[in-house]
C-alpha positions in Angstrom: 22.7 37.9 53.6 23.0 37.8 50.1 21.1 35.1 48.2 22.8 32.2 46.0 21.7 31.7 42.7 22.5 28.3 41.0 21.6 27.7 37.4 21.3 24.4 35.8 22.3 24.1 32.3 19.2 23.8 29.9 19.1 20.0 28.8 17.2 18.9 25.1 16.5 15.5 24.5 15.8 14.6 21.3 14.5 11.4 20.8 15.6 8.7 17.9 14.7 6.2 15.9 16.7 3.3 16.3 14.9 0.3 15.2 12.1 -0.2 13.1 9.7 -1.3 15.6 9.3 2.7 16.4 8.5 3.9 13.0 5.5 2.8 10.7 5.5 3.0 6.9 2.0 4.1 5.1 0.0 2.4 1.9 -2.3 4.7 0.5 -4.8 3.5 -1.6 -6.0 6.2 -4.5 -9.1 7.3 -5.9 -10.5 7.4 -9.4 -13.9 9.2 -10.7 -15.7 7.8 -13.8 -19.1 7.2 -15.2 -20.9 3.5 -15.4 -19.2 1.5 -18.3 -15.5 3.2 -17.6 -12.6 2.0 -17.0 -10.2 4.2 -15.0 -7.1 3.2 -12.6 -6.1 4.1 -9.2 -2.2 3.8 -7.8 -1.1 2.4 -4.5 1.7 4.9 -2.7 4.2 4.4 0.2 5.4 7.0 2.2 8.4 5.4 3.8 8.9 7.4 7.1 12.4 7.4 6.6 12.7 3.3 6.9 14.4 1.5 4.1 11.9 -0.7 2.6 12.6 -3.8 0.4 8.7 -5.8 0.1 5.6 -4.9 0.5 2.1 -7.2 0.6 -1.5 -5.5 0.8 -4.8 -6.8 -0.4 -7.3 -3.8 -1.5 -11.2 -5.1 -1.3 -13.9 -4.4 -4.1 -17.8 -3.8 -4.1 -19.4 -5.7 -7.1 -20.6 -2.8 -8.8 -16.7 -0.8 -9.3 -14.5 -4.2 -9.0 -10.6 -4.1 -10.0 -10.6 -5.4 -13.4 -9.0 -8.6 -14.3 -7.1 -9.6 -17.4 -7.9 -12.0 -19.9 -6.3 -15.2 -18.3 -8.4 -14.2 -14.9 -5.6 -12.1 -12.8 -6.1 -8.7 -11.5 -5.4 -5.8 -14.3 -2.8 -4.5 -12.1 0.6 -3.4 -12.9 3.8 -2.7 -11.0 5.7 0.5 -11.1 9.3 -0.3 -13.3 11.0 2.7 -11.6 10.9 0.5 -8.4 12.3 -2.4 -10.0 10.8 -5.0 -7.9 10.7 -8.0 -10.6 9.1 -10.5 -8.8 6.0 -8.7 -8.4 2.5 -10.5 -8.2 -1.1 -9.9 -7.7 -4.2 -12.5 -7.3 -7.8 -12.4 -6.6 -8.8 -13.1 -3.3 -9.9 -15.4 -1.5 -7.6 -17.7 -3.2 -9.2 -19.8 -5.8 -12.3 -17.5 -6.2 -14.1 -16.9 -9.4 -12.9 -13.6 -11.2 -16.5 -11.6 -11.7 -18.4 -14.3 -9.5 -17.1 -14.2 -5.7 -13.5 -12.4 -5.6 -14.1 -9.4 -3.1 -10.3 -8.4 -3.1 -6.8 -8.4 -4.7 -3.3 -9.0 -2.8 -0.1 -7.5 -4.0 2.8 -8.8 -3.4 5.8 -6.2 -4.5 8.9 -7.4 -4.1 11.9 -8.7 -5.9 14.1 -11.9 -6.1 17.4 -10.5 -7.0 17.4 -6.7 -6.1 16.9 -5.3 -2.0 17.2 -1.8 -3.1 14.7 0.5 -0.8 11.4 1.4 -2.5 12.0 5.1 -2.9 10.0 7.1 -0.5 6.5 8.2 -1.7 6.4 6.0 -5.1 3.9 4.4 -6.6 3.9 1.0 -5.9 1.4 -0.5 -8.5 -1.6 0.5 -10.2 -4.8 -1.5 -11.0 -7.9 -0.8 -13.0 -11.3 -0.4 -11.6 -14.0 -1.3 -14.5 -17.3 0.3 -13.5 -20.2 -1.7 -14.2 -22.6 -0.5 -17.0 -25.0 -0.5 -14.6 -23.6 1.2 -10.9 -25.6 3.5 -9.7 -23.7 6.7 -8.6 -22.3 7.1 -5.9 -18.9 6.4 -3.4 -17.4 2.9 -3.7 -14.8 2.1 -1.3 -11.5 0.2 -1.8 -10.9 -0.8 1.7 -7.3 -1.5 2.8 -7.2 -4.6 4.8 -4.8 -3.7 7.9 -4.1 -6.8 9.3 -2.8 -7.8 5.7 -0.5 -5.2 5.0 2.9 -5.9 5.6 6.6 -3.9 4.8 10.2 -5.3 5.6 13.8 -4.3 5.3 15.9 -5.5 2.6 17.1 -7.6 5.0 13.4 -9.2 5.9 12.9 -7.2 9.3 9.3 -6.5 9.5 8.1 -3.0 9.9 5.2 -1.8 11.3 2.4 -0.7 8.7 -0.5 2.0 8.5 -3.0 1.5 5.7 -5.6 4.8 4.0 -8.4 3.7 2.1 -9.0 4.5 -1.3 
């Protein structure tokens, strides 16, 4: 008797990404090192994981000690990136209607634009704010704490896309 050997073809499967429920995009919050007094500035990033992403909103929390800046007429010294060309761009101290330097403990950004859906180019800079160090912080870590359940990304179309935050 001679034995019978059947071979089966060797199947791959390769899974896809066909929505963008299955896919998340990142905000990464930067650092910045300076001394008590200083003013320095930190960037917000997103890595797009290959979606095509038209908005963004985040809000970044502050300690008392290291808090974002904010500009003479009370809104947070933060500025968008002009390569992204998102023109209707916006950032405010939160909660709403807080006192800049008496009881804000965070900014939102809202990056998007009103007449331009282009995709945010993967990696970019979205914004960058400055942090002004009190005079008197001891030294040490601060934190600028992403807040998750704020942070939102959609298509140039609006579909919402799942979102993964880092901490600055």
């Amino acid at each position: 008797v001679t034995p019978t050997i059947t071979r089966t073809p060797a199947i791959t499967v390769t899974p896809t990404v066909t929505s963008p429920e299955g896919a998340s995009v990142v905000f990464s919050v930067g650092s910045a090192t300076g001394e008590a007094g200083q003013q320095v500035s930190f960037s917000v990033t997103l890595q797009t994981s290959g979606q095509a992403v038209g908005g963004t909103q985040n809000d970044i929390g502050f300690d008392a000690h290291p808090p974002i800046a904010g500009t003479a007429n009370g809104k947070p010294d933060c500025t968008v990136n002009p390569s992204i060309d998102k023109n209707g761009t916006a950032f405010a101290f939160q909660p709403g209607r807080c006192t800049y330097g008496v009881d804000c403990t965070a900014v939102r950004a809202l990056v998007l634009s009103v007449d331009n859906s282009t995709p945010i180019p993967d990696g970019a800079a979205l914004y960058t704010c400055q942090v002004a160090i009190a005079a008197n912080a001891p030294a040490g870590t601060y934190a600028l704490p992403s807040a998750p359940f704020s942070a939102v990304a959609s298509s140039p179309d609006g579909t919402k896309i799942p979102v993964v935050v880092t901490d600055g």
